[in-house]
N, C-alpha and C positions, 0 to 999 in steps of 0.2 A: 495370195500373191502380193497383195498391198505390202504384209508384211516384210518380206522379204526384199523389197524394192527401198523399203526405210531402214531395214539392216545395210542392205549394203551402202545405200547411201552413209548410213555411219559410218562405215567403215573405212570410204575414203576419206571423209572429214578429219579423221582420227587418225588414219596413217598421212598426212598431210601435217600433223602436228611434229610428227616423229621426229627426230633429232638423228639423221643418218652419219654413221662414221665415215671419216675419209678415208679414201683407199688407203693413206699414209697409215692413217690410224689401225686401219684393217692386219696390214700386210704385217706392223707391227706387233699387234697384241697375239697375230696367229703365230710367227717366229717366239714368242714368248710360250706359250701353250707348246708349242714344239719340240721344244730345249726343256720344259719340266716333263715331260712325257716322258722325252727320251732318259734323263736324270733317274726319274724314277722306273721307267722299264731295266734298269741296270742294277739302282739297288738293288730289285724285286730280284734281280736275277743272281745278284748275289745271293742275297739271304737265299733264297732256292738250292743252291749249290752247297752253303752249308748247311743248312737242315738237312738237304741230301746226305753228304758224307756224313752227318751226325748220324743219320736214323741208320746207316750202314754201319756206322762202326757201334753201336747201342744192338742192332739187331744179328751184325755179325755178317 
């Protein structure tokens, strides 16, 4: 039990160290992650559509 009592205590020590992002930063970097997602769910969806119609017109 001892153990476990000196883990956590590390643990808050250690997230006390943490360097947390600010909302600004937050809301930021998610709209970034957003917009490549979205980016790339569209080429994927191109390329899908023409492989599609290739493998249609290659198989008939």
């Amino acid at each position: 039990m001892q153990n476990v009592k000196t883990f956590l205590e590390s643990v808050k020590i250690e997230l006390g160290k943490v360097t947390w992002p600010t909302r600004k930063e937050t809301v930021a970097t998610t709209g970034v992650v957003v917009v490549i997602i979205f980016l790339i769910s569209i080429y994927l969806g191109a390329c899908d559509i023409v492989l599609a119609k290739l493998m249609r017109l290659i198989l008939g």
